[in-house]
C-alpha positions in Angstrom: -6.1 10.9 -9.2 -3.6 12.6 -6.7 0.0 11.2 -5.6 1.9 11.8 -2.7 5.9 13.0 -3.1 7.8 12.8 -0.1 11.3 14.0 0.3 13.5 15.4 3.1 15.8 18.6 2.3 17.7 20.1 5.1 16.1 18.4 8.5 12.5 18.6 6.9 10.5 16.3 5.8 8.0 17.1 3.0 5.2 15.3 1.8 3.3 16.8 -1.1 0.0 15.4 -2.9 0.0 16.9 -6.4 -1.6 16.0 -9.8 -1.7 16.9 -13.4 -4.5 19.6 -14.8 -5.8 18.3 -18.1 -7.3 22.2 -18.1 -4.0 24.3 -17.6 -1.7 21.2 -18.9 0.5 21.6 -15.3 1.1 20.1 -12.1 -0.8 21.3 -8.9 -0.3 21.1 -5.3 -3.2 19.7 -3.4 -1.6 19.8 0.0 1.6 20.0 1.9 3.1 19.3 4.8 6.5 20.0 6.4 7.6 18.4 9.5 3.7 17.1 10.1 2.3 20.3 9.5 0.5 21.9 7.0 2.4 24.4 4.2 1.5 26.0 1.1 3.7 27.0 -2.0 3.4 30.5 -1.8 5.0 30.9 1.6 8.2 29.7 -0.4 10.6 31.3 -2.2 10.4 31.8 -5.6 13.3 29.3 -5.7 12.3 26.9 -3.6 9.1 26.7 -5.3 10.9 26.2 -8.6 12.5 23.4 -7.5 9.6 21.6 -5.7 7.5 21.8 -9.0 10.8 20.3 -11.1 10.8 17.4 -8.3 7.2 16.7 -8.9 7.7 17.0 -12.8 10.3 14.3 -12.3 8.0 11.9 -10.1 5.0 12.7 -12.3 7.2 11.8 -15.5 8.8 8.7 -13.6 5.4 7.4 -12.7 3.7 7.9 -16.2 6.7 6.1 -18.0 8.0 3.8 -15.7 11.7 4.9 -15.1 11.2 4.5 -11.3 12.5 1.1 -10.4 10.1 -1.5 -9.5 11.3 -1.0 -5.4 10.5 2.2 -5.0 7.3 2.1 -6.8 5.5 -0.4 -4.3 7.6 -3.2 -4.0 8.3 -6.7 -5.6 6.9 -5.4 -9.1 8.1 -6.8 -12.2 7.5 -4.7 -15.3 9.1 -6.8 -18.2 7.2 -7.9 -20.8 8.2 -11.3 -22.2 6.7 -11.5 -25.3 6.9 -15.0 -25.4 5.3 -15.4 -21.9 3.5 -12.7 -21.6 1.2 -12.5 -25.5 -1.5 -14.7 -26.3 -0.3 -17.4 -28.9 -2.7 -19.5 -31.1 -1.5 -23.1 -31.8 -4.5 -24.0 -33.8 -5.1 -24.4 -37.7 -6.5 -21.3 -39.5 -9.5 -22.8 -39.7 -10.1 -22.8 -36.1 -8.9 -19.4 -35.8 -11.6 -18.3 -38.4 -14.2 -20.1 -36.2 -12.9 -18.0 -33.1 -13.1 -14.8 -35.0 -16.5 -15.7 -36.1 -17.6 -16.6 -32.9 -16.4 -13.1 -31.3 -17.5 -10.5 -34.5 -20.3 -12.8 -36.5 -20.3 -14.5 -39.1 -19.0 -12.2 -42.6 -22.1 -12.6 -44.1 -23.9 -11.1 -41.4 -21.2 -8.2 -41.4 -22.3 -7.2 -45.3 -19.6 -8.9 -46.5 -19.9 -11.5 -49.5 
């Protein structure tokens, strides 16, 4: 899976698709553009470089563990859990919850156990 990073710095306007090795543990550039047309890292400085790959650390790390707020992330998204909304709840007798969970795994004495 790739993602796209756009940002503008100066009077450009950079967009970046990156993702994350699983081989080499790091973040790669796919493709980028500046200004509509195509660029690659190593015609940048050494510096510049360093901090493109920190900006995409930070979007990579904002998308993986939600910092980003909900806007910028694609719109009227709530995130909050309610646990009281949001988990299953069981308003039944323990008997019927035995007969659900025997009905999903088996019976115990078909499960070895006596």
């Amino acid at each position: 899976m790739t993602y796209v990073y756009e940002y503008v710095v100066g009077n450009d306007n950079v967009k970046v698709e990156y993702c994350h090795s699983s081989i080499t543990d790091s973040i790669k550039v796919v493709d980028m553009w500046v200004n509509g047309k195509f660029h690659r890292t190593n015609w940048m400085s050494p510096e510049g470089k360093a901090k493109l790959m920190a900006r995409l650390e930070a979007d990579m790390e904002d998308r993986m563990c939600g910092t980003l707020d909900d806007m910028t992330v694609g719109g009227d998204v709530d995130t909050e859990i309610d646990l009281d909304r949001d988990m299953p709840g069981f308003g039944g007798t323990m008997d019927m919850l035995e007969d659900l969970v025997d009905s999903v795994v088996g019976e115990p004495e078909f499960l070895g156990v006596k």
